[in-house]
KOLTIKOL-15948 format. One record per residue (C-alpha): x, y, z; residue in one letter; residue number from 1. Coordinates in steps of 0.5 Angstrom, whole numbers, plus 2048, in hexadecimal, padded with zeros to 3 digits. Layout:
N
{rec {X; Y; Z}; A; NUM}
...
//
This chain:
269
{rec {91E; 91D; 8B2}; X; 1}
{rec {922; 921; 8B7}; X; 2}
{rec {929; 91E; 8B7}; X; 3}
{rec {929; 91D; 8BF}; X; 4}
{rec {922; 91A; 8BF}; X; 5}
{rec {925; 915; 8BA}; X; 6}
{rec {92B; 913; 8BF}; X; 7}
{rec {926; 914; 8C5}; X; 8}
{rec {921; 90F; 8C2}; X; 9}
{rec {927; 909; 8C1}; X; 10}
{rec {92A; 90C; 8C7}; X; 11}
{rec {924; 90A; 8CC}; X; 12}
{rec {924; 903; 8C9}; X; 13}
{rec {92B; 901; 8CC}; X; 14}
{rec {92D; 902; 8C4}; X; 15}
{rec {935; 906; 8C4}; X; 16}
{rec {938; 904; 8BF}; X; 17}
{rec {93A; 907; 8B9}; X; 18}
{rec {93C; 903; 8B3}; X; 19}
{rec {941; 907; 8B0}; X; 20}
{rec {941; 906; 8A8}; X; 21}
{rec {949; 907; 8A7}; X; 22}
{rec {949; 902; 8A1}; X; 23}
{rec {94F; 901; 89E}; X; 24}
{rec {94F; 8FB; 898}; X; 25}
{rec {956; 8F9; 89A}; X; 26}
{rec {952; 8F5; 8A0}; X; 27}
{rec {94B; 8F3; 89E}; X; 28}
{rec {94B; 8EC; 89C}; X; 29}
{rec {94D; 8EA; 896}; X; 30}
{rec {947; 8E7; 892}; X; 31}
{rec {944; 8EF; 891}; X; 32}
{rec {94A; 8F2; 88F}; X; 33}
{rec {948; 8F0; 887}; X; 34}
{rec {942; 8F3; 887}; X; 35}
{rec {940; 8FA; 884}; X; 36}
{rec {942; 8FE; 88B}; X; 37}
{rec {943; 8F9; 890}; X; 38}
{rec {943; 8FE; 896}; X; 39}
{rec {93B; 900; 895}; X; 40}
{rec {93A; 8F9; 895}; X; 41}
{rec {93E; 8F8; 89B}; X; 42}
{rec {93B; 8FE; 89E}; X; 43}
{rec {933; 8FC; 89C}; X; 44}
{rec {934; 8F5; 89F}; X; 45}
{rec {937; 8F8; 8A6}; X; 46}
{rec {930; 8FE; 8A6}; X; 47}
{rec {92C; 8F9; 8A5}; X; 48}
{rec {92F; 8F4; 8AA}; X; 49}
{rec {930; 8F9; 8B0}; X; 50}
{rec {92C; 8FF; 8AF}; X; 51}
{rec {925; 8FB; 8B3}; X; 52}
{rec {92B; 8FA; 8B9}; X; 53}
{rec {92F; 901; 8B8}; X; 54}
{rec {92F; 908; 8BB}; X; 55}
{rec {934; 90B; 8B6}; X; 56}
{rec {937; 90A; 8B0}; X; 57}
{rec {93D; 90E; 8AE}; X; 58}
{rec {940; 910; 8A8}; X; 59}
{rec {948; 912; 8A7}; X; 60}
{rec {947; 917; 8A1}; X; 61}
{rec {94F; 915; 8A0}; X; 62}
{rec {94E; 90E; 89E}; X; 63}
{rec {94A; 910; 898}; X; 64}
{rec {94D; 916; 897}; X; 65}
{rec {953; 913; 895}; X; 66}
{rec {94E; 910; 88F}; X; 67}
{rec {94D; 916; 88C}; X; 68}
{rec {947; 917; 888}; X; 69}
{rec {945; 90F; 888}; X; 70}
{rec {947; 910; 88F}; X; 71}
{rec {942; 916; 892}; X; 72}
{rec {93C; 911; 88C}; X; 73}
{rec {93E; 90C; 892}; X; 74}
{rec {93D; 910; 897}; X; 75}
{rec {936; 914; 895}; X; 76}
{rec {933; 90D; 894}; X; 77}
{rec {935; 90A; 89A}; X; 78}
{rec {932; 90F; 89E}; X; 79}
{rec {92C; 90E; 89A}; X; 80}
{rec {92C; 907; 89D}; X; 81}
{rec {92B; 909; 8A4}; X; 82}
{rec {925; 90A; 8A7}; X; 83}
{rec {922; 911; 8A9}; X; 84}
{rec {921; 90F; 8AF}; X; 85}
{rec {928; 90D; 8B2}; X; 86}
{rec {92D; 912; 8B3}; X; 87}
{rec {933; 914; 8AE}; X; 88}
{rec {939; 917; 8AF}; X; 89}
{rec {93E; 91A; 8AA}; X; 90}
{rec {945; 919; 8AC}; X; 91}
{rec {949; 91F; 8A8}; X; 92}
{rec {94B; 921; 8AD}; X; 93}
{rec {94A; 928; 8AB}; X; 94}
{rec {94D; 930; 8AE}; X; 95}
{rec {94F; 935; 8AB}; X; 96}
{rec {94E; 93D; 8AA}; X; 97}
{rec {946; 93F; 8AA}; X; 98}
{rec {944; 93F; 8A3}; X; 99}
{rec {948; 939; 8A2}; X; 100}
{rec {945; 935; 8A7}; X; 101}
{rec {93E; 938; 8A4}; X; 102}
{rec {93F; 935; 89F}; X; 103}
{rec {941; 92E; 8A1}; X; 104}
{rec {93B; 92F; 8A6}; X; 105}
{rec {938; 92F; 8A0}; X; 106}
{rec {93B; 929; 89D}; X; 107}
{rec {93A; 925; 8A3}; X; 108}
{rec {933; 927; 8A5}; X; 109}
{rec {92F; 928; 89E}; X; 110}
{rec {932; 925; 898}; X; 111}
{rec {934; 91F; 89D}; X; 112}
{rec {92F; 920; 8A2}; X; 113}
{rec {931; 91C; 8A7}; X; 114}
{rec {92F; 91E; 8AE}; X; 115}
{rec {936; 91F; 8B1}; X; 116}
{rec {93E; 921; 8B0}; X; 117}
{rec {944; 921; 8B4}; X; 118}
{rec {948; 927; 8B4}; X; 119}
{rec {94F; 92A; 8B7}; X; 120}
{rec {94E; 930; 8BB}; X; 121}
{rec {956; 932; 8BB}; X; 122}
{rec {955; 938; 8B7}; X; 123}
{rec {94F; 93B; 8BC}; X; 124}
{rec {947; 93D; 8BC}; X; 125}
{rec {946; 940; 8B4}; X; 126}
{rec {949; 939; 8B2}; X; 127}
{rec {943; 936; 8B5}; X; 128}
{rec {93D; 93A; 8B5}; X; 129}
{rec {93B; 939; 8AE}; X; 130}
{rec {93A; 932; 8B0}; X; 131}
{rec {935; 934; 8B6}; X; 132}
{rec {930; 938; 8B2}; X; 133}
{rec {92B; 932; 8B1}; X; 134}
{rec {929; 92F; 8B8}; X; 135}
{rec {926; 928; 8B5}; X; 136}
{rec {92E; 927; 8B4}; X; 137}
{rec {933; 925; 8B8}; X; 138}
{rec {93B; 926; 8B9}; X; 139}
{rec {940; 922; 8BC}; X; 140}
{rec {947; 926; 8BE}; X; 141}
{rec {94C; 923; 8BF}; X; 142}
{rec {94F; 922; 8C6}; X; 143}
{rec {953; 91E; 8C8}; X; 144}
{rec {954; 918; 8C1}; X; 145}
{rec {956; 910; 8C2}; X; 146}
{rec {95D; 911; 8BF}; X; 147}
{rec {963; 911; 8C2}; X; 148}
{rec {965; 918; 8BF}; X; 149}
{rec {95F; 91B; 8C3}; X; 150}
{rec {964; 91C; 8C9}; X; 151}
{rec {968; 921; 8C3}; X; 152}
{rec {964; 926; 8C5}; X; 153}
{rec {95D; 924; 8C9}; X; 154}
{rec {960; 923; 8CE}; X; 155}
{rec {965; 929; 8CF}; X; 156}
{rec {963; 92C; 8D5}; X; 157}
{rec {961; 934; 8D5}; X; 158}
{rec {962; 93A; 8DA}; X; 159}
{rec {95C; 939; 8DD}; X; 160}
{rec {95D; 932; 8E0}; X; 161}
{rec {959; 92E; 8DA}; X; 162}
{rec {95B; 92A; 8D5}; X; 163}
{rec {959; 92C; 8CD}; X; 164}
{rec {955; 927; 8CC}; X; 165}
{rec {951; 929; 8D2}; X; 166}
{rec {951; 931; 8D1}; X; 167}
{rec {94D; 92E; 8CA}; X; 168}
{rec {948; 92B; 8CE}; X; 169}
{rec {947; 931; 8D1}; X; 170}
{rec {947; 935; 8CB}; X; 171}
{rec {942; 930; 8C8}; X; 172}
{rec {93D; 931; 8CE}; X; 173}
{rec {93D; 939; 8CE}; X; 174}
{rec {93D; 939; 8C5}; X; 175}
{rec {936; 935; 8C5}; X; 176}
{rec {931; 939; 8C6}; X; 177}
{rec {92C; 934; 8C2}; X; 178}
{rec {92E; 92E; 8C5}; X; 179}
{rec {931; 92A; 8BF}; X; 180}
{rec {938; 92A; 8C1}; X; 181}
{rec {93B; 923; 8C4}; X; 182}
{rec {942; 921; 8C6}; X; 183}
{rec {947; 91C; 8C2}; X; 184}
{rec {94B; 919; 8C8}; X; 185}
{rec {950; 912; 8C7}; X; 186}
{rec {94D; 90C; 8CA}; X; 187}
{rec {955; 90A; 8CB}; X; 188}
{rec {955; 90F; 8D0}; X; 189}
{rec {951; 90C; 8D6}; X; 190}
{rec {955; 910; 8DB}; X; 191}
{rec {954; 916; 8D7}; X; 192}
{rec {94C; 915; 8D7}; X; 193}
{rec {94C; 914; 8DE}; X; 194}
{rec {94F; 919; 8E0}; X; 195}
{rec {94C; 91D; 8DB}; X; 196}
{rec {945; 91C; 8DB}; X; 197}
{rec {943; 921; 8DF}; X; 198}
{rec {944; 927; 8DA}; X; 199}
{rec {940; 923; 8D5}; X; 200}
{rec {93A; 926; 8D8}; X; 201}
{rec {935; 924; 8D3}; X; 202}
{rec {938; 923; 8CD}; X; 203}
{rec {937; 91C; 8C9}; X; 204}
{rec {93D; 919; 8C8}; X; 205}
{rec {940; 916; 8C2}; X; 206}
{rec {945; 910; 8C4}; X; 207}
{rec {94B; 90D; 8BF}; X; 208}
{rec {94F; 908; 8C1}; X; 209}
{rec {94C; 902; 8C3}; X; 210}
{rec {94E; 8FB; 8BF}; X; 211}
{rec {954; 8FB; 8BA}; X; 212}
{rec {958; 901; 8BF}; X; 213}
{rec {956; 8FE; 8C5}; X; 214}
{rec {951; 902; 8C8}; X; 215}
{rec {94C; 8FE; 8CD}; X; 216}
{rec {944; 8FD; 8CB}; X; 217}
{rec {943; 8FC; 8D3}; X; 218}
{rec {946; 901; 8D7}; X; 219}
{rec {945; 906; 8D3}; X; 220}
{rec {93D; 905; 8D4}; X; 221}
{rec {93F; 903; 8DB}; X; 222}
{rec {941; 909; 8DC}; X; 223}
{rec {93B; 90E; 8D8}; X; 224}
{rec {936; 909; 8DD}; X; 225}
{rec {93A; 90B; 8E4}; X; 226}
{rec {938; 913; 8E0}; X; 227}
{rec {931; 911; 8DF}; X; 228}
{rec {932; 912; 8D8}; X; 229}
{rec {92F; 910; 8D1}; X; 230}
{rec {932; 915; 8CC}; X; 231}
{rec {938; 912; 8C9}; X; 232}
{rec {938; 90D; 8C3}; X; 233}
{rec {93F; 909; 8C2}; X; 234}
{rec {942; 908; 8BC}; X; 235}
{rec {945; 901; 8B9}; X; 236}
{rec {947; 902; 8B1}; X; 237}
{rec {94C; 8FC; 8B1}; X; 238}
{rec {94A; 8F7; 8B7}; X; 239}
{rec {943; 8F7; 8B3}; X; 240}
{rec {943; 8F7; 8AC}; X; 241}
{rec {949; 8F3; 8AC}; X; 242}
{rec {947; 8EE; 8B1}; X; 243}
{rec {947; 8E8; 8AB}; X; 244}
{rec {94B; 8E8; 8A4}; X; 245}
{rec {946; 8E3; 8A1}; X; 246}
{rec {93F; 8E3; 89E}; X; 247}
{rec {93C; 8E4; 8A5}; X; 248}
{rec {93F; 8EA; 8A7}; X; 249}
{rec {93A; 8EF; 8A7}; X; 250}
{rec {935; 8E9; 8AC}; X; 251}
{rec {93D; 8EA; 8B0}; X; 252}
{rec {93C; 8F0; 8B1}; X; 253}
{rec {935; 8F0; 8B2}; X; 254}
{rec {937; 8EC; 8B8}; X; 255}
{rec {93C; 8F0; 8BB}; X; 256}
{rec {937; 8F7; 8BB}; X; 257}
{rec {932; 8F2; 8BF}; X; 258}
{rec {937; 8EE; 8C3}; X; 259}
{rec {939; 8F6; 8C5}; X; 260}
{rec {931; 8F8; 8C6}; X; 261}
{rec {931; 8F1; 8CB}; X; 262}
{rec {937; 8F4; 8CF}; X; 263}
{rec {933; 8FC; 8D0}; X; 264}
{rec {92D; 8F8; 8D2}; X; 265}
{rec {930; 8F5; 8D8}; X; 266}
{rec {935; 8FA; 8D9}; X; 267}
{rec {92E; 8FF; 8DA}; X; 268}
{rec {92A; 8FA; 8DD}; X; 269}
//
């Protein structure tokens, strides 16, 4: 199925969030970590808990990268755990020169097959391309990110009066041809996405941020309902899969995603 019909089927159940499966054993509950591989356990129970109630789920490649050989096992049959029918986005966050990216194109959309990346645009349009070619897929480049380092550079003001990250945007506009591209933008920066919201023209938008680094759930749908816009998904890792430490932690976050959906009904009501 077409990644934007995936998202656009949640989307138009007032469904947004994006369960970010960022597992770090470190912070799962103590009564797994003596199993045979405690973050697939942990990971199968969070699928099955919120995969009925969520718009996305994310993975960082990092937190399995990191694991090497055991690591990318783990990943693979995560990914096998999802439903076809909900969105998968593969956080590598990759970009680099064209025959490079191909080849994490490659890895991305056909040995992983998830249905969207994230990607860095700072070295240009070659870098990017090779992820555009299929147009069942979708890619999220990076604006402006929820981190406090993101005014190092994506705020500097360029000689035509813009900011980087908005000079991105409308990069990203002119590059997408085949209609599969989206932005990244911070929920942590609410001033910015007002200001910003009508470069957006219509790109779907990723939004990081909300929960442990103290992004607002509501105001940014608040502000995508004054636009009359559906076309955005949320992402919350740790406020959800982290809800609870105990035996109940995947019904915890289960609870969370469907409290969030409560708040998009009423705010698009």
């Amino acid at each position: 199925m077409n990644a934007l019909k995936k998202l656009g089927d949640r989307n138009s159940e007032n469904k947004f969030v994006c369960v970010g499966l960022d597992t770090d054993i470190n912070k799962i509950p103590e009564h797994l970590k003596y199993g045979s591989n405690p973050v697939l356990e942990f990971n199968k129970a969070i699928i099955e808990q919120t995969a009925e109630y969520a718009a996305a789920f994310k993975i960082n490649f990092a937190f399995y990268e990191k694991d090497g050989t055991r690591g990318f096992e783990t990943l693979e049959k995560t990914l096998s755990l999802i439903p076809d029918s909900i969105l998968i986005i593969g956080d590598a966050k990759r970009g680099d020169i064209g025959n490079t990216s191909e080849m994490y194109a490659d890895s991305i959309f056909n040995y992983f097959k998830c249905d969207a990346s994230t990607i860095h645009p700072y070295m240009g349009e070659d870098s990017v391309q090779p992820f555009l070619n299929d147009e069942n897929k979708l890619n999220f480049i990076l604006a402006l990110t929820s981190n406090p380092g993101a005014n190092d550079f994506e705020k500097l003001r360029l000689e035509n009066g813009l900011f980087l990250y908005q000079q991105v945007i409308k990069k990203v506009k002119e590059w997408n041809a085949k209609k599969n591209m989206g932005i990244v933008f911070g929920a942590t920066k609410l001033d910015e996405l007002k200001s910003s919201f009508n470069l957006f023209g219509a790109l779907p938008v990723l939004l990081p941020g909300v929960g442990a680094q103290g992004g607002s759930f509501e105001d940014v749908l608040s502000e995508f309902k004054a636009h009359n816009r559906k076309d955005f998904v949320v992402n919350m890792s740790r406020s959800i899969i982290y809800k609870s430490k105990e035996k109940d932690f995947a019904e915890a976050a289960r609870g969370e995603v469907i409290l969030m959906n409560k708040k998009a009904a009423e705010i698009f009501a």
